[in-house]
C-alpha positions in Angstrom: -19.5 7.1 8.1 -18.4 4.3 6.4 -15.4 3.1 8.2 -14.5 3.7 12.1 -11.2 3.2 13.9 -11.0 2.3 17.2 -7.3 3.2 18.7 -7.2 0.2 21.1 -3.8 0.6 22.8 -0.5 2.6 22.1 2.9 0.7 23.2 4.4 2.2 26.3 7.8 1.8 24.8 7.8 2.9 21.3 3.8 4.8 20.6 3.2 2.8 18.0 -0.4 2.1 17.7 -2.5 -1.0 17.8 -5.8 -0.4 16.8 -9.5 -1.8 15.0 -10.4 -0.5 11.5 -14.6 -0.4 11.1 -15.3 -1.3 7.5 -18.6 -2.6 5.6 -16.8 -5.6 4.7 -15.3 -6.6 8.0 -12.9 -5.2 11.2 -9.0 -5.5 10.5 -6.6 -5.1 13.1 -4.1 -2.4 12.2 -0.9 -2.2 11.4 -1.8 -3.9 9.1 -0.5 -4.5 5.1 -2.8 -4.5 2.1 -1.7 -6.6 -1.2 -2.2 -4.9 -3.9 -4.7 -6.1 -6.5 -3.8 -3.5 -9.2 -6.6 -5.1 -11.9 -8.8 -7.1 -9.6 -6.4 -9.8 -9.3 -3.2 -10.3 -6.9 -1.0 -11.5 -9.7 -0.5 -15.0 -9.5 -3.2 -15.5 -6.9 -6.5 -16.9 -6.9 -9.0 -14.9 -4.7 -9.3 -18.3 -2.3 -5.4 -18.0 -1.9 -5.3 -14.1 -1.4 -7.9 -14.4 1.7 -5.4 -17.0 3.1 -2.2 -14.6 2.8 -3.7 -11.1 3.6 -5.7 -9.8 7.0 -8.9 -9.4 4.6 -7.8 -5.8 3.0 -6.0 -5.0 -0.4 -5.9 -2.9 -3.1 -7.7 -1.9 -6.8 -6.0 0.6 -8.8 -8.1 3.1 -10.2 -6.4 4.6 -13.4 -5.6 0.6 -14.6 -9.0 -0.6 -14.1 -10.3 2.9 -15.9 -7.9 1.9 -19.4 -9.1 -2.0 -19.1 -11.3 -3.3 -18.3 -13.7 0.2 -17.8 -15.4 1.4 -15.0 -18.7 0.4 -16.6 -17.6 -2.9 -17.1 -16.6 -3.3 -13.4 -20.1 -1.5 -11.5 -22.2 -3.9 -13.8 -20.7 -6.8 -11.5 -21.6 -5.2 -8.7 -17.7 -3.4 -8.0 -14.6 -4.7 -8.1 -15.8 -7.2 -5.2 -18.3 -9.0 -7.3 -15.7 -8.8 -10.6 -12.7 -10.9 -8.8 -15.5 -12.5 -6.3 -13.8 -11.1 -3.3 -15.8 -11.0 -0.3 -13.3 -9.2 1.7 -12.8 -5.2 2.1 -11.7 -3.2 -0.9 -9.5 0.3 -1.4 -8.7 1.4 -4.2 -5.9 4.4 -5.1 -7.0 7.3 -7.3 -4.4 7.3 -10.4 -2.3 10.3 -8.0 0.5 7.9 -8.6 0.2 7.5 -12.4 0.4 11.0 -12.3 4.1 10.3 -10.9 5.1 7.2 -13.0 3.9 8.3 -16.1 5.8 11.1 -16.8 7.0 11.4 -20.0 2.9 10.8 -20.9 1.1 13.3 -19.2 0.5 17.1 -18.5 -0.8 18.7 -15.3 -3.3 21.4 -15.4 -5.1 23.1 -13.1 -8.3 21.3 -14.6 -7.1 17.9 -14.1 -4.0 15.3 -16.1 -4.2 14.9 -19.5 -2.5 11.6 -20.2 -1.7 9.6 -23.2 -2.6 6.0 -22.6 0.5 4.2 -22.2 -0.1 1.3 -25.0 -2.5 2.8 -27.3 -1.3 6.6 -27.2 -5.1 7.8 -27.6 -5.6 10.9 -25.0 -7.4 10.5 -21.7 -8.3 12.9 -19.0 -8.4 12.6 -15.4 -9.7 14.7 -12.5 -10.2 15.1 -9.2 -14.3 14.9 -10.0 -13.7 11.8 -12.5 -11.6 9.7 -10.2 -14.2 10.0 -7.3 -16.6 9.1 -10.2 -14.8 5.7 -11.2 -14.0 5.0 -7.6 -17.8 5.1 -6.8 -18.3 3.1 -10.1 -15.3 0.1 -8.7 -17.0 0.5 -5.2 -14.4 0.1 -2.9 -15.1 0.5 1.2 -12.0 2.9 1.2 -11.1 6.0 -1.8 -8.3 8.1 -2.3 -8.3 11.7 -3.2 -6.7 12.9 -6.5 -3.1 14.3 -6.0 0.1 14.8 -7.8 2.5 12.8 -6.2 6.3 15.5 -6.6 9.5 13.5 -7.5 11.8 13.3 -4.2 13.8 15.9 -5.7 11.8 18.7 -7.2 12.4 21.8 -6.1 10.8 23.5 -2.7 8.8 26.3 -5.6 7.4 23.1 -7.5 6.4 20.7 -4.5 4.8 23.8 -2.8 2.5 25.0 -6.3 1.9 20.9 -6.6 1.2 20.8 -2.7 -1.8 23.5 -3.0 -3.2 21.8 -6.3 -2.9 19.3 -4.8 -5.4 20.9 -1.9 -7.7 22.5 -4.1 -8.1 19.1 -5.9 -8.5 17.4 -2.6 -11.2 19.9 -1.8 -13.1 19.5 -5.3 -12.9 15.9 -4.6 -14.6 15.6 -1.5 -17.3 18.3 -3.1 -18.2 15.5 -5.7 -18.1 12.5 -3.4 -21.7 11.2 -3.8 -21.3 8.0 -2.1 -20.7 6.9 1.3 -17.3 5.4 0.9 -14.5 6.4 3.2 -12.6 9.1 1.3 -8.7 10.1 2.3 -7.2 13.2 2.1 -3.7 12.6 1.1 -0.8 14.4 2.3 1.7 15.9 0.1 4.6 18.5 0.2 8.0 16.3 -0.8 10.6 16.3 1.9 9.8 20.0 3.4 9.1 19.8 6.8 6.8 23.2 6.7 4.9 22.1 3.4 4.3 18.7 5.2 3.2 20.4 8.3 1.0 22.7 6.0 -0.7 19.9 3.8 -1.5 18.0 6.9 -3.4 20.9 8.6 -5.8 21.9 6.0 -6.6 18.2 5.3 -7.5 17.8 9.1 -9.5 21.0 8.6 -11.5 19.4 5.9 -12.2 16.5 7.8 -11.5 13.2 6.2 -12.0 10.0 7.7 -8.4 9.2 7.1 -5.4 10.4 6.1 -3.0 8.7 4.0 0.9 10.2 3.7 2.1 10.2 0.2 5.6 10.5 -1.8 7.4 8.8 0.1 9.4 5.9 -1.2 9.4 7.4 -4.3 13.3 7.5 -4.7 14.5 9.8 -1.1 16.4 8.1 1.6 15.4 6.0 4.2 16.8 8.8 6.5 14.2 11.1 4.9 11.7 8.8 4.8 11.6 8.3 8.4 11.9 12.1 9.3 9.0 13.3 7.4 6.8 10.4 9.2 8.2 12.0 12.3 7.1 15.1 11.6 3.9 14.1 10.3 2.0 11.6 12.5 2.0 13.9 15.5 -0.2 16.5 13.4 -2.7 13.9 12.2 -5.6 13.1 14.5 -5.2 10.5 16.9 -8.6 9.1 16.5 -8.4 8.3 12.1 -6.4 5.5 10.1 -3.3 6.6 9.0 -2.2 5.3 5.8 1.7 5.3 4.2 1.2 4.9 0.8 3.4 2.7 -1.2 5.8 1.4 1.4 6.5 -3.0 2.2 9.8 -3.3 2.8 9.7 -5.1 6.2 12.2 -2.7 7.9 10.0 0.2 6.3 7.0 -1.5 7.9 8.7 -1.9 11.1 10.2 1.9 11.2 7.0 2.9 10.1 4.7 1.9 12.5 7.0 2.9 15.5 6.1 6.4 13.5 2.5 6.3 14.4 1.8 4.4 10.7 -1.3 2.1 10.7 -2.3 0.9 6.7 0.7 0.2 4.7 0.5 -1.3 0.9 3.2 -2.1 -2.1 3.8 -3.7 -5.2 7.2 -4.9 -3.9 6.5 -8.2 -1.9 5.0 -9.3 -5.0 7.3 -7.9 -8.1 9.8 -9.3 -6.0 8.3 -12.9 -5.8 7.8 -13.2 -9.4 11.3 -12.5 -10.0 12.2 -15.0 -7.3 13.4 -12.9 -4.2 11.3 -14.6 -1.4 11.0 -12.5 2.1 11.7 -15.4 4.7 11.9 -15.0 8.8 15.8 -16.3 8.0 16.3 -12.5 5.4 16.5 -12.6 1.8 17.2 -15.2 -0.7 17.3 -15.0 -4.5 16.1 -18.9 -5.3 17.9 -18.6 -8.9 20.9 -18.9 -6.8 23.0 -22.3 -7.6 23.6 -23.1 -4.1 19.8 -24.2 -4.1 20.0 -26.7 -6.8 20.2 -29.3 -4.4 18.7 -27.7 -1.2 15.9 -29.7 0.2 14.7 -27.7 2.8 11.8 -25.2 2.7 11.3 -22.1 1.7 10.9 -21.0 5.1 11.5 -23.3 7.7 9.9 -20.8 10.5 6.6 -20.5 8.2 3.9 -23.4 8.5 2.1 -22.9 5.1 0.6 -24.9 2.2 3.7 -24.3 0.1 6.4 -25.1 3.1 6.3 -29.0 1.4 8.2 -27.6 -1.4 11.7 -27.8 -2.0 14.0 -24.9 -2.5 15.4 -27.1 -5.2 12.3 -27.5 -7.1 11.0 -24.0 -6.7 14.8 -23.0 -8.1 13.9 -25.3 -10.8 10.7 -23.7 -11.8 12.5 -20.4 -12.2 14.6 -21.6 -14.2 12.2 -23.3 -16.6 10.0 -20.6 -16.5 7.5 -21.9 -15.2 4.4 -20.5 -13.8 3.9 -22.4 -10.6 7.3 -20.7 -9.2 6.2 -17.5 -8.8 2.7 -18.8 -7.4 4.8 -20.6 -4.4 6.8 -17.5 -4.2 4.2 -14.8 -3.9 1.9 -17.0 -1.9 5.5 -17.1 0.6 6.0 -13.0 0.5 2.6 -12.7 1.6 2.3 -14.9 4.0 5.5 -13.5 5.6 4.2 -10.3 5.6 0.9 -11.7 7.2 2.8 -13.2 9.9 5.2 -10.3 10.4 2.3 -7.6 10.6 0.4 -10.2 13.3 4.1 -9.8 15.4 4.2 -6.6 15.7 0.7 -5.9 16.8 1.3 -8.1 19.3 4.9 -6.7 20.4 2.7 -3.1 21.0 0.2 -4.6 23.0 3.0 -5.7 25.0 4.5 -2.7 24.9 7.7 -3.9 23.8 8.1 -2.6 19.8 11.4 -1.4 20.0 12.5 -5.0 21.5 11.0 -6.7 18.7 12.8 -4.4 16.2 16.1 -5.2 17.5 15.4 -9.1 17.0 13.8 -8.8 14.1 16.4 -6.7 12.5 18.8 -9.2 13.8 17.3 -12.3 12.6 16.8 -10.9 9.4 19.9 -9.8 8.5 18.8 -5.6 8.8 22.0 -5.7 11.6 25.2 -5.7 9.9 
């Protein structure tokens, strides 16, 4: 098997989970977050920079990397690992969630999506067998099975007909796997409790090394959000990763791993830096703000970094002059906070004290109104 996970210790207070995740490319204490890398590049980030903000795991996205630069392009570097020279452990999505955010440019057959590429309009195909093939090709530690990914509110007829394609393409997936990367069953089935419950069954039957929870924060409540991972974690197997796909709000993360949740990944800590909302331990600011123009304090006065010289004055300026180096200092901040927020929390479940930690944390960072 190519990846193991070791459940170390489960807090007394909350059963959250602390735990070690077995990869080729190094052990990661989970919960942990993953930056996503969508095109073999955090954006902003050098690789140097990303290894000092992340626990050693992020992302690749397969369906991007498929349109540009190719598959091809990327295997003859040896995988995305040897195309960014990143010497850390890789996972990469399968292009499920293109199925979702693209569409007014694709239709979903049995066979596989037929999508029309989003810049040039030429027609592209993708299945279940395909994306396994360009994952193998990318050669990340970590693969995702090909799904559809329902909107929040389709209808119970439509997430359950998408729910067992969904299956069946999960199934032909694993049939064409011919490498020994970790693949993950994904589970579907919208915000019904009984399609969740059914998805999650026949994926443990199948036997995946992982399992990774999918559409959610995709539009739903919070509320909902949090209910389905209630009703879902208990179902999965105690002894593999579980993964909540596209989820980095830090009150998300929290809730989420109090649900049983140990891999988390999103493209919001970053989007969000670049258009200059930093996470700090103090809450949320918006540096375009006027009442930083002559604020000489750091971004973060709780966060030792390489950025904390900085001024929240000058990094205001560089958003306003557009320049490049602000959203540098700013994503190089979200991540760092994340970092250091992910490294509390495993800390507050090994001493059994999560739910305490939530309470101050939500305090201190303005969650409490």
């Amino acid at each position: 098997m190519a990846i193991r996970f070791e459940l170390i210790h489960t807090c007394k207070q909350s059963g959250a989970r602390y735990g070690k995740l077995h990869t080729p490319h190094g052990v990661f204490e989970t919960p942990i977050f993953m930056p996503v890398g969508t095109l073999a590049t955090v954006k902003t980030l050098t690789p140097e920079e990303i290894k000092e903000v992340s626990d050693g795991l992020i992302l690749g996205n397969t369906y991007h990397l498929w349109l540009q630069p190719g598959e091809d392009i990327v295997a003859a570097h040896g995988g995305i690992r040897g195309f960014m020279k990143w010497d850390g452990a890789l996972l990469t999505d399968s292009g499920g969630f293109q199925v979702f955010s693209l569409t007014d440019m694709r239709k979903i057959k049995e066979e596989g999506v037929y999508f029309r590429h989003h810049k040039s309009g030429e027609s592209l195909f993708l299945s279940p067998e395909k994306a396994i093939e360009i994952q193998e090709k990318l050669g990340a530690d970590i693969i995702m099975s090909f799904d559809e990914c329902p909107p929040s509110d389709a209808s119970y007829q439509y997430t359950k007909d998408s729910l067992m394609r969904t299956l069946r393409w999960a199934k032909r997936g694993k049939d064409a796997l011919k490498s020994d990367q970790a693949l993950f069953g994904i589970v579907q089935g919208g915000l019904y409790e009984d399609l969740r419950t059914y998805s999650a069954e026949k994926l443990v039957e199948m036997d995946f090394p992982g399992y990774s929870i999918g559409g959610l924060s995709v539009g739903e409540s919070k509320e909902d959000m949090y209910r389905i991972l209630d009703h879902v974690n208990p179902i999965l197997p105690k002894d593999k990763p579980r993964y909540l796909m596209g989820v980095g709000s830090p009150d998300d993360i929290v809730e989420g791993v109090i649900r049983g949740v140990d891999m988390f990944d999103c493209v919001l800590p970053t989007r969000n830096a670049r258009h200059g909302t930093a996470f700090t331990t103090e809450g949320r600011i918006q540096i375009r703000n006027k009442k930083f123009e002559l604020d000489f304090s750091p971004l973060d006065p709780n966060l030792e970094t390489p950025i904390s010289k900085y001024s929240k004055s000058y990094i205001r300026h560089l958003f306003k002059a557009e320049e490049i180096l602000g959203m540098r200092i700013m994503t190089y901040q979200n991540l760092a906070f994340l970092k250091q927020l992910m490294k509390e929390i495993r800390q507050a479940i090994l001493e059994d004290r999560l739910l305490d930690y939530k309470k101050e944390f939500f305090n201190r960072y303005g969650y409490t109104k």
